[in-house]
MIMIGU-659349 format. One record per atom (N, C-alpha, C): residue number from 0; atom name; z, y, x. Coordinates in Angstrom, 1 decimal. Layout:
+-----+-------+--------+--------+--------+
| num | atomo |     up |  north |   east |
+-----+-------+--------+--------+--------+
| NUM |    CA |      Z |      Y |      X |
...
+-----+-------+--------+--------+--------+
***
This chain:
+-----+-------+--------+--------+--------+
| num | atomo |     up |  north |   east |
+-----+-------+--------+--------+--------+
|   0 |     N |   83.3 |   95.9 |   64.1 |
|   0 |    CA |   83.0 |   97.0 |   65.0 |
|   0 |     C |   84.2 |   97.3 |   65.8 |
|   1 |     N |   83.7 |   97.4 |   67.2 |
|   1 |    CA |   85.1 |   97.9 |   67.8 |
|   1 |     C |   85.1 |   99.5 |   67.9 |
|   2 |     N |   87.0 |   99.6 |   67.7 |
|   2 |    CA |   86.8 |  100.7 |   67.7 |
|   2 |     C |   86.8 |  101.8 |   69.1 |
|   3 |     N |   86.3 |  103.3 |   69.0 |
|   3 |    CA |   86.2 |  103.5 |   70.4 |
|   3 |     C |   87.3 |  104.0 |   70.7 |
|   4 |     N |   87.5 |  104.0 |   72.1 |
|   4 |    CA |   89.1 |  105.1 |   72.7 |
|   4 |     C |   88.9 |  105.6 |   73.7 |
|   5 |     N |   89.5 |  107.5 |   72.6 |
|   5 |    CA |   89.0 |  108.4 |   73.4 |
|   5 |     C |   89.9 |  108.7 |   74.5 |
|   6 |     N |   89.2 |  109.4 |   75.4 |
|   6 |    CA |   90.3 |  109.4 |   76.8 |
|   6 |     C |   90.3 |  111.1 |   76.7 |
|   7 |     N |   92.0 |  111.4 |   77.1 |
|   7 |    CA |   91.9 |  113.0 |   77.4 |
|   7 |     C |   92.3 |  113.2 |   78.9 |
|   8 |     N |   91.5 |  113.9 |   78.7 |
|   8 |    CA |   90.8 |  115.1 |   80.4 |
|   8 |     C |   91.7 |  116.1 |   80.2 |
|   9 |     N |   92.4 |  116.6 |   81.3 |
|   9 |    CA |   93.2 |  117.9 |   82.1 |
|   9 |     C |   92.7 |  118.0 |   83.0 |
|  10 |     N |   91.8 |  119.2 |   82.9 |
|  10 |    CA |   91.7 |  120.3 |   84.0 |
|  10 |     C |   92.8 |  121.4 |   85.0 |
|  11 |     N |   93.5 |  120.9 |   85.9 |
|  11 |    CA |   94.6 |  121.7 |   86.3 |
|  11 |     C |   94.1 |  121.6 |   87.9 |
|  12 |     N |   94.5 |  123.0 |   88.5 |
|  12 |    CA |   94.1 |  123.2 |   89.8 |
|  12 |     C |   95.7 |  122.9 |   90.7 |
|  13 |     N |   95.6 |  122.2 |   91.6 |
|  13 |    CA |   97.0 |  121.7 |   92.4 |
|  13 |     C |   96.9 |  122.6 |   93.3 |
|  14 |     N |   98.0 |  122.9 |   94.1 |
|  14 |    CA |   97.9 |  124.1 |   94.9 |
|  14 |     C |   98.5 |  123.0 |   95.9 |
|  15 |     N |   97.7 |  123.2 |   97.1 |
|  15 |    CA |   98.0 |  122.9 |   98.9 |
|  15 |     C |   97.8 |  121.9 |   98.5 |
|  16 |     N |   96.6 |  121.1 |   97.6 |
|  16 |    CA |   96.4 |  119.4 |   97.4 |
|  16 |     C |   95.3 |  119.1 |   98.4 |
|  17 |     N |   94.8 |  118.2 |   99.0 |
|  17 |    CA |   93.7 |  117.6 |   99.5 |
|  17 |     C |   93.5 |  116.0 |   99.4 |
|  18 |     N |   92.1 |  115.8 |   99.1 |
|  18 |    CA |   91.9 |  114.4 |   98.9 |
|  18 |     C |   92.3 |  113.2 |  100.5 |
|  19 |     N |   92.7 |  112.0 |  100.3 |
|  19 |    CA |   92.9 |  111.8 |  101.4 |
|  19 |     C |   91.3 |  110.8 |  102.0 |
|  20 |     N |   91.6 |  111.0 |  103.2 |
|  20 |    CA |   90.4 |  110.8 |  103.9 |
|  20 |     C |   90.1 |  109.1 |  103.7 |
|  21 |     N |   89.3 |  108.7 |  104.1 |
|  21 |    CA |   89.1 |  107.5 |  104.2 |
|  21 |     C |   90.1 |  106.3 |  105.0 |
|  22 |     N |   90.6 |  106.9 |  106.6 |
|  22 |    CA |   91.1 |  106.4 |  107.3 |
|  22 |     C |   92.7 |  106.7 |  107.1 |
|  23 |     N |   93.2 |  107.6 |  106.2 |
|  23 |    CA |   94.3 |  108.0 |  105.2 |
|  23 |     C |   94.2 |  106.8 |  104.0 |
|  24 |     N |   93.5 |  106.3 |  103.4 |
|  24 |    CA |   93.7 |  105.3 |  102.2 |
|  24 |     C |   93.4 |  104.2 |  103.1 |
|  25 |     N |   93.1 |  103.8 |  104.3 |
|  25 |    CA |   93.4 |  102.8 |  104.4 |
|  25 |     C |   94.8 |  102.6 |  105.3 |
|  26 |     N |   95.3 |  103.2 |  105.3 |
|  26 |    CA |   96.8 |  103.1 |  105.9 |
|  26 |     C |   98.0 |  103.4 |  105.1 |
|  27 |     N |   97.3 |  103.6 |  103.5 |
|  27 |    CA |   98.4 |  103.4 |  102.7 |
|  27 |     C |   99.2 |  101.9 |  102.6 |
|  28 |     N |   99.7 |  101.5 |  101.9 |
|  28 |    CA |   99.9 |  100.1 |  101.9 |
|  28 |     C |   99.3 |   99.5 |  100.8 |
|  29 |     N |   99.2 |   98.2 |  101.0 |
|  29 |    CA |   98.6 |   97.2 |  100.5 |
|  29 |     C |   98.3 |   97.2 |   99.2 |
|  30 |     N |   99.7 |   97.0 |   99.0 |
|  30 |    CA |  100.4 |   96.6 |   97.2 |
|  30 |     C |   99.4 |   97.8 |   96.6 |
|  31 |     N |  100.0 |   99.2 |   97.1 |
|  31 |    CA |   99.1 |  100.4 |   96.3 |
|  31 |     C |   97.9 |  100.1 |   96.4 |
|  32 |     N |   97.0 |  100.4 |   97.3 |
|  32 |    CA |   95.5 |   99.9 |   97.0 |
|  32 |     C |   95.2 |   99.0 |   96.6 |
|  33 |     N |   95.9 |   97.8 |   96.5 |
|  33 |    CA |   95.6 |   96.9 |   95.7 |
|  33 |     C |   95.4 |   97.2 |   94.0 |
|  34 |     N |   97.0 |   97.8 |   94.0 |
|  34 |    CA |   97.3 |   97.9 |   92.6 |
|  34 |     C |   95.9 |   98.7 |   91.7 |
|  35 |     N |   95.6 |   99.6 |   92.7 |
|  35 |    CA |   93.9 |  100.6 |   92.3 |
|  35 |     C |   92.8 |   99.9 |   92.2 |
|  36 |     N |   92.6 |   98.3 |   92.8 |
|  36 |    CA |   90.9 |   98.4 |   93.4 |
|  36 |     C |   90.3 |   98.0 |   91.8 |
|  37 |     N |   90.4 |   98.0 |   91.2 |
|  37 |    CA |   89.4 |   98.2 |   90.2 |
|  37 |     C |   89.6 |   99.1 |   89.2 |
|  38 |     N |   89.9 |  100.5 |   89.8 |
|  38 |    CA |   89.9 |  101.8 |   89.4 |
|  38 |     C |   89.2 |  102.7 |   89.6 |
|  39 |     N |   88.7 |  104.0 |   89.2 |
|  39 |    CA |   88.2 |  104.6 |   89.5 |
|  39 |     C |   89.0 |  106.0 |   89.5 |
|  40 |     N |   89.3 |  106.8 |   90.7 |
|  40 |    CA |   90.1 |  107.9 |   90.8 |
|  40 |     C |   89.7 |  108.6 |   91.6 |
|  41 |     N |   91.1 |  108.9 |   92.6 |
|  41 |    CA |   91.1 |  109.6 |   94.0 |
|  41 |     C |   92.6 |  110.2 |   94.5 |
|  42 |     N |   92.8 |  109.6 |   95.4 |
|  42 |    CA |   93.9 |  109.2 |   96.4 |
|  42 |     C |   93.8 |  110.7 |   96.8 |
|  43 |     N |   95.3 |  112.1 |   96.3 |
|  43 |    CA |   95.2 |  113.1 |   96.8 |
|  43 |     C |   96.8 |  113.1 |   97.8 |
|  44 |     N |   97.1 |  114.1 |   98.6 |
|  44 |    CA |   98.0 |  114.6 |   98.8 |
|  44 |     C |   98.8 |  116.3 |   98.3 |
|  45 |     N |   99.7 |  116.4 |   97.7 |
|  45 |    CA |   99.9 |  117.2 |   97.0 |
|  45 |     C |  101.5 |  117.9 |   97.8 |
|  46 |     N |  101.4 |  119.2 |   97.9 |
|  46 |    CA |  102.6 |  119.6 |   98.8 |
|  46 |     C |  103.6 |  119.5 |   98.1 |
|  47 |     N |  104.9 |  119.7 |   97.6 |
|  47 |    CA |  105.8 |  119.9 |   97.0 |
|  47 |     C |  107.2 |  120.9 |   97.4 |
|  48 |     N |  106.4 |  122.1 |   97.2 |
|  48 |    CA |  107.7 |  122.5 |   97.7 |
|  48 |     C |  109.2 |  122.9 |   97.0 |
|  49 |     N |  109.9 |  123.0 |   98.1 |
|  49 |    CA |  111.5 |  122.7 |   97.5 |
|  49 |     C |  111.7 |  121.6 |   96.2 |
|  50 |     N |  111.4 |  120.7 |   96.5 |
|  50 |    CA |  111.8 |  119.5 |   95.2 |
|  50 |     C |  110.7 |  119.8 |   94.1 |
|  51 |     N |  109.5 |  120.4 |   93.9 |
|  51 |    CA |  109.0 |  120.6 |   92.7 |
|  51 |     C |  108.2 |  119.2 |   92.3 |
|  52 |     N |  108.1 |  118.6 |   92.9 |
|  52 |    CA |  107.4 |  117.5 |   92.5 |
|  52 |     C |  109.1 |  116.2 |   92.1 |
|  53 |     N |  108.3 |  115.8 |   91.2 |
|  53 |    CA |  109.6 |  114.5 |   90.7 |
|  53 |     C |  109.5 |  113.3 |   90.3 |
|  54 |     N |  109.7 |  112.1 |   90.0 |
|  54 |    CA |  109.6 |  111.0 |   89.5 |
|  54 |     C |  110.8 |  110.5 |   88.7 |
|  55 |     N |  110.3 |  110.4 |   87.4 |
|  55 |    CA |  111.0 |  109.6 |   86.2 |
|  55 |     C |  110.7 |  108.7 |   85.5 |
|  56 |     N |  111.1 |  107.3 |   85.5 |
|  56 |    CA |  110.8 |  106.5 |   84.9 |
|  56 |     C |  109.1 |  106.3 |   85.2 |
|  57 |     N |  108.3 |  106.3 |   84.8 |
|  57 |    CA |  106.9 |  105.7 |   85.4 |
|  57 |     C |  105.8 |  107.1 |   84.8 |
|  58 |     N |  106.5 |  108.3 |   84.9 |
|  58 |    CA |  106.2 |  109.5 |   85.3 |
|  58 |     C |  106.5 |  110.5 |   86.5 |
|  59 |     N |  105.3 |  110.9 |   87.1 |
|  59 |    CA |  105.0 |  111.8 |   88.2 |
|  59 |     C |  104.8 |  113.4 |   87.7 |
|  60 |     N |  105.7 |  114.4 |   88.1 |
|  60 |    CA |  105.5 |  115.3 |   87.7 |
|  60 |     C |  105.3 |  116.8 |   88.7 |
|  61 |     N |  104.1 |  116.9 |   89.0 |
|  61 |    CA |  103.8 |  118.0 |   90.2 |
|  61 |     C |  103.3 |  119.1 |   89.4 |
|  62 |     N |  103.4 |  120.1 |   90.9 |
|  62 |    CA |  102.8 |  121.6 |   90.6 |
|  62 |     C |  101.6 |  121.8 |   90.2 |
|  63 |     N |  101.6 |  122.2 |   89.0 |
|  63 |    CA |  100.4 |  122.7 |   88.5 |
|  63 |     C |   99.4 |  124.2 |   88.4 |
|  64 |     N |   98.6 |  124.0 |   88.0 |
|  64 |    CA |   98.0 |  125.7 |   88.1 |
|  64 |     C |   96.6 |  125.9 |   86.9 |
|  65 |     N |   96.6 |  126.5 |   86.2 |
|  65 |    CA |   95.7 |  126.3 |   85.1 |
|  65 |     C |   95.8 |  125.9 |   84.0 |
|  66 |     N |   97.4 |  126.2 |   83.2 |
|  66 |    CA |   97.4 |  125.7 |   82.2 |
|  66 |     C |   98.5 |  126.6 |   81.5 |
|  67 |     N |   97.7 |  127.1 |   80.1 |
|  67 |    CA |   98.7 |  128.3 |   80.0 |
|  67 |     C |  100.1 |  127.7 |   79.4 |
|  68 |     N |  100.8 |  128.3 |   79.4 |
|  68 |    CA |  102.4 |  127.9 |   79.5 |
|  68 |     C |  102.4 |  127.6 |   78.0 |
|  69 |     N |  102.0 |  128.1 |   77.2 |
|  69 |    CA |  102.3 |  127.5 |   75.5 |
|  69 |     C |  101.8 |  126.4 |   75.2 |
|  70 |     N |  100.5 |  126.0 |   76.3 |
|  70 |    CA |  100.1 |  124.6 |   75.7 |
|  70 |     C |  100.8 |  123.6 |   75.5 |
|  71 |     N |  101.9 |  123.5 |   76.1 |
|  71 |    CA |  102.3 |  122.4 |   76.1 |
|  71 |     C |  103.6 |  122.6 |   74.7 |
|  72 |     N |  103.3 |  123.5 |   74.0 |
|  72 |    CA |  104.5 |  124.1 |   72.9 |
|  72 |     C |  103.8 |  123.2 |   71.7 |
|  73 |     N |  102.4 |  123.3 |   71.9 |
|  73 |    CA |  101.6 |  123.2 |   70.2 |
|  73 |     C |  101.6 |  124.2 |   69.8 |
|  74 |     N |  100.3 |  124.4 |   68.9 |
|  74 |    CA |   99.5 |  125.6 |   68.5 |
|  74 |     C |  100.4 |  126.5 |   67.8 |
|  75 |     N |  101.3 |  125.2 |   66.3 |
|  75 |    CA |  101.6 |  126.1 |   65.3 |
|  75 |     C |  102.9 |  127.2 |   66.5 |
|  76 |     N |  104.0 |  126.3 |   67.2 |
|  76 |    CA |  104.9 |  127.1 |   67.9 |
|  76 |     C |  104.4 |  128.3 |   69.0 |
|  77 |     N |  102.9 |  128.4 |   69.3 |
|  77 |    CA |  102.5 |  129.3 |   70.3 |
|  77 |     C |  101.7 |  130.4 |   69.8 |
|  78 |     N |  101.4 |  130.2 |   67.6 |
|  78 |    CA |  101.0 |  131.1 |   67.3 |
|  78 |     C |  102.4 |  131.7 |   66.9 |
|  79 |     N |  103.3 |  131.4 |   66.2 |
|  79 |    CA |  104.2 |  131.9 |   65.2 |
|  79 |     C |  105.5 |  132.0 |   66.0 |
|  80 |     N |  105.8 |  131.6 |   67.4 |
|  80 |    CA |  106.8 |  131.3 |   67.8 |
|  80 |     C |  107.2 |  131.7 |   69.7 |
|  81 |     N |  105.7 |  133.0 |   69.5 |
|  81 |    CA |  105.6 |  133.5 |   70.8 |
|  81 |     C |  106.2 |  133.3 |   72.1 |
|  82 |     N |  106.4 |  133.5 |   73.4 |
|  82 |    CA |  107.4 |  133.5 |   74.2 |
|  82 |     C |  108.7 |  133.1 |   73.7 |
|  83 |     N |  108.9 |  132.3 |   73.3 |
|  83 |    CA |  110.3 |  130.9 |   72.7 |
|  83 |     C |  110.9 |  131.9 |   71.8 |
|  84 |     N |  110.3 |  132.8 |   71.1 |
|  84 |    CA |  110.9 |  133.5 |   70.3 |
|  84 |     C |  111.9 |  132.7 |   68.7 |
|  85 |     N |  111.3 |  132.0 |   69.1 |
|  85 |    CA |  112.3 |  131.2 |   67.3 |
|  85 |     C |  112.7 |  130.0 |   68.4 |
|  86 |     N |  114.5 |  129.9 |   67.4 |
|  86 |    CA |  115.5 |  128.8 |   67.7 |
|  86 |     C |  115.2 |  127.8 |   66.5 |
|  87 |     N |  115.2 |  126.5 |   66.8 |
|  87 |    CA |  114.9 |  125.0 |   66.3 |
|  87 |     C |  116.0 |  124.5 |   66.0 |
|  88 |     N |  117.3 |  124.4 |   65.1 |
|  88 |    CA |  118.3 |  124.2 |   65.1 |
|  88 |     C |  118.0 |  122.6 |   64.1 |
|  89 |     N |  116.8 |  122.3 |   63.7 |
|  89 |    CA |  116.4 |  121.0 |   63.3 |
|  89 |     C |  115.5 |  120.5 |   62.3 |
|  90 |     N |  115.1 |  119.3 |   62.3 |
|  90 |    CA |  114.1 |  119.6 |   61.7 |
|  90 |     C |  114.0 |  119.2 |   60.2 |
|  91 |     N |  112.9 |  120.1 |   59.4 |
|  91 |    CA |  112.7 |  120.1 |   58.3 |
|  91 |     C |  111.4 |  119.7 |   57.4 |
|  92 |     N |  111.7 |  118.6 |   56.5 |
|  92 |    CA |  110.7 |  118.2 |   56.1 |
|  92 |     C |  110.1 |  119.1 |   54.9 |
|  93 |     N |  109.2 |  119.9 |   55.1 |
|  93 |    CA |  108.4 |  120.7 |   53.6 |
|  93 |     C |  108.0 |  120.2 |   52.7 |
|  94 |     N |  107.7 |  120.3 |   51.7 |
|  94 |    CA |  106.8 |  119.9 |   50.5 |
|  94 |     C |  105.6 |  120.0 |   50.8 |
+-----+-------+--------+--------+--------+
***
């Protein structure tokens, strides 16, 4: 049996984004469309203001909107560990 793989979905709202038009993806270049055509997505433009948008290593990191700020902590740190209330000085394995 193969096994299945699941994909995760983010719902985030971009602020000042719009999809690009038809006659906008075809004046990207090549290599890029290429690199997509047997993808399925959508070619946006996204504003970035003052530097907020970045690229590291073969991550893209833009303005987001719709995502509460602990999610990205984990549960147990955003029940027990409120607004960055507890310091992590290392970690500890429990019984």
């Amino acid at each position: 049996m193969q096994k299945e793989i699941q994909k995760t979905r983010l719902n985030v709202f971009l602020q000042d984004a719009r999809p690009l038009s038809e006659d906008e993806q075809a004046r990207l270049p090549h290599e890029k469309r290429e690199a997509v055509a047997d993808k399925s997505g959508l070619w946006i433009e996204v504003a970035c203001p003052e530097g907020s948008c970045s690229t590291e290593g073969d991550k893209i990191t833009l303005p987001a909107g719709g995502i509460a700020p602990g999610e990205s902590r984990g549960f147990w740190l955003s029940l027990f560990c409120p607004e960055n209330q507890c310091v992590i000085e290392d970690n500890v394995a429990l019984p």
